[in-house]
N, C-alpha and C positions, 0 to 999 in steps of 0.2 A: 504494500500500500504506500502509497506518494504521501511522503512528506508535506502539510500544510504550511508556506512560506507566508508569513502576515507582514505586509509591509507596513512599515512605522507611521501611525497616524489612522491606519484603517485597521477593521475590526474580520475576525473570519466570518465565511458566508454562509455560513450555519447560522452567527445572528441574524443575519436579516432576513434566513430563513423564521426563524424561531419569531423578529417582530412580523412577518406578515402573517404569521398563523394570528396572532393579533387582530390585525386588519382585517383577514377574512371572518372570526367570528364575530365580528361587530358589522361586517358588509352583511352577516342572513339573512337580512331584515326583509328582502323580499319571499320569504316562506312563508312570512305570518299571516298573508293576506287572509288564513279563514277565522285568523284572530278577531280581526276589526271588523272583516266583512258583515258581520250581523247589525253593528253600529251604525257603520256606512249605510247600509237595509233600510231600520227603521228612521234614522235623520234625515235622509234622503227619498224617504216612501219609495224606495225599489222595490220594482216586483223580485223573481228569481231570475228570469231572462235578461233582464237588466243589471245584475248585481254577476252573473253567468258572463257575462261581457266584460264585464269590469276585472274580474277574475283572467280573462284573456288578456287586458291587457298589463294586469301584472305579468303574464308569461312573457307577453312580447317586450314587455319595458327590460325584463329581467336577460333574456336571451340575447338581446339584437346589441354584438358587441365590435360590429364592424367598426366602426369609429372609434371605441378605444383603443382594437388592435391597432389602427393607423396610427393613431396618436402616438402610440407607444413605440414607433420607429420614430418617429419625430421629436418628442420634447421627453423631456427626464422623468422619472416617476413620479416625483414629488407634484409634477406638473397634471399629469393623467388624475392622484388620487385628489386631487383637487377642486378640478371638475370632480369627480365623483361627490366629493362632499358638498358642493354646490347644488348637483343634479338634487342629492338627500335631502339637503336642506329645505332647499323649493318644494319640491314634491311632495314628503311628508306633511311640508309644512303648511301645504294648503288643505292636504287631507285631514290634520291634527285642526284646523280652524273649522273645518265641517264640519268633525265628530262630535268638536266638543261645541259645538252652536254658537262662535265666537262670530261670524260671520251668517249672511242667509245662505243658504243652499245654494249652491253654485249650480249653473247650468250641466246638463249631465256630461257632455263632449268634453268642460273643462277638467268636470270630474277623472274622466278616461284616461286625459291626455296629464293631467297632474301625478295619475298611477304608473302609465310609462315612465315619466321624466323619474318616478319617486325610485322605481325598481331598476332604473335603467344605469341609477348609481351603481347596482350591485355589479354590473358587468364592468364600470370604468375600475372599480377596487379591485376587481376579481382579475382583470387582463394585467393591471399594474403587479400586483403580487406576482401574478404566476411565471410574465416574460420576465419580471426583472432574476429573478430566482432561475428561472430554467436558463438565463444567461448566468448569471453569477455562477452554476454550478451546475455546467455542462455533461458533464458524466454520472450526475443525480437527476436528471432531468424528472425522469419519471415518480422517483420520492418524491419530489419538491410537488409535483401536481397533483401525486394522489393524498398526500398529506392536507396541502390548501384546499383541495373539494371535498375530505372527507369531513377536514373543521367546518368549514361552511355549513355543507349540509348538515351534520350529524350535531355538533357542539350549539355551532348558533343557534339553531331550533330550537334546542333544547333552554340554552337561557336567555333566549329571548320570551319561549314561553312561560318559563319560568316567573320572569319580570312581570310577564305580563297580569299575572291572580293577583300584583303586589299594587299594582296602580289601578285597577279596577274589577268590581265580582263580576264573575260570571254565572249566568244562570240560563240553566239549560232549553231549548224550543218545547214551548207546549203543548206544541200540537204537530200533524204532517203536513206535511205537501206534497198532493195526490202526483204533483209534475216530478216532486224530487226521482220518483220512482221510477220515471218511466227516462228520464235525466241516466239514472244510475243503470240500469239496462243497456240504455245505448252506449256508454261508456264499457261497463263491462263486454257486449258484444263487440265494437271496435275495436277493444284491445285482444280480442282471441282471435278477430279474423285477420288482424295485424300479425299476431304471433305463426299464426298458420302461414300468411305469405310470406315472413322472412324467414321460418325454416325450410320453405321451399324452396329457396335460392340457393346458387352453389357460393360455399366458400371462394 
C-alpha cells in the first residue's frame, strides 16, 4: 500500500472525505417530502392528484443534476455548494412560509416550482461532494460514492425524521382515500411489469 504524502499546509483526503459525509446528511432533506406533505395538503386545500404532482416535483427538483455537474468543471466546490445553499434557502423557504401561514397561499405553479428549486439543492451538495472526492481520491473512487449515497439516503432520513416528532406532533389520517388504493395498485403493477422487462434484456 502507497504511502500517504500530506503536503505542509493541506490536510489528507480522507478528511474531506469524512467533512462531506457531513454535507450529505444534512443535503437528505429532499426524502422528507411525505413528512410535510400532509401540511402542505390541508394549508393549501390539495386534493391527492395535486399534492401527487407536487411529490413529482420533488423527484425532478431532487434528480435533474445536469447543471451542477457542469458547474463542477467550472468553478470550485465551495462555489457549486453555495448555490446549493441558496437553491435551500429559497425553496424551503417559501414552502416553510406556507406551512406555517406566514404568508397566503401561494399560487399552486409557485408552489411546484418552489419544491424543484427546494430539492434541487440536494443534487448541487450531492454533485459537489461526490466529484470533489472521487477526484481527491482516484483509486477510492467507488468508496467515496457508495459511502456519500448510503449517508444520504440511509443516515439523513433517519435524523431528519427524527427532528422532525421534535418540532411538530404528528397524528395519524382518519380516514381512507378510496383513490389512494387504486394510486397504490398502479404503482405496484408498474413496478412488476418494469421488473419483468429489465430481466428480459441481455446483460
Amino acid at each position: 500500500m502507497a504511502k500517504l504524502v500530506v503536503k505542509g499546509g493541506s490536510r489528507p483526503p480522507w478528511v474531506g472525505l469524512a467533512a462531506a459525509l457531513w454535507v450529505e446528511i444534512a443535503a437528505g432533506n429532499a426524502y422528507n417530502f411525505p413528512l410535510y406533505s400532509p401540511a402542505l395538503k390541508s394549508v393549501m386545500g390539495l386534493n391527492q392528484q395535486q399534492l401527487t404532482m407536487l411529490g413529482g416535483a420533488n423527484d425532478i427538483g431532487e434528480n435533474v443534476g445536469l447543471l451542477p455537474g457542469m458547474a463542477c468543471n467550472k468553478f470550485p466546490p465551495w462555489a457549486v455548494l453555495s448555490v446549493g445553499v441558496l437553491a435551500c434557502f429559497l425553496g424551503y423557504g417559501v414552502l416553510w412560509l406556507v406551512v406555517s401561514q406566514t404568508v397566503k397561499p401561494l399560487p399552486y405553479w409557485l408552489l411546484w416550482l418552489a419544491l424543484v428549486i427546494a430539492t434541487n439543492s440536494n443534487a448541487w451538495f450531492g454533485t459537489a461532494v461526490v466529484v470533489t472526492n472521487m477526484r481527491k481520491l482516484p483509486s477510492q473512487q467507488g468508496h467515496c460514492f457508495w459511502h456519500s449515497q448510503r449517508l444520504r439516503w440511509d443516515l439523513s432520513c433517519s435524523i431528519h425524521s427524527a427532528m422532525m416528532y421534535f418540532i411538530r406532533p404528528c397524528t395519524p389520517a382518519s380516514g381512507e382515500d378510496s383513490s389512494e388504493h387504486v394510486h397504490f395498485l398502479f404503482t405496484q403493477a408498474a413496478v412488476i411489469l418494469l421488473a419483468i422487462y429489465i430481466s428480459s434484456q441481455p446483460l
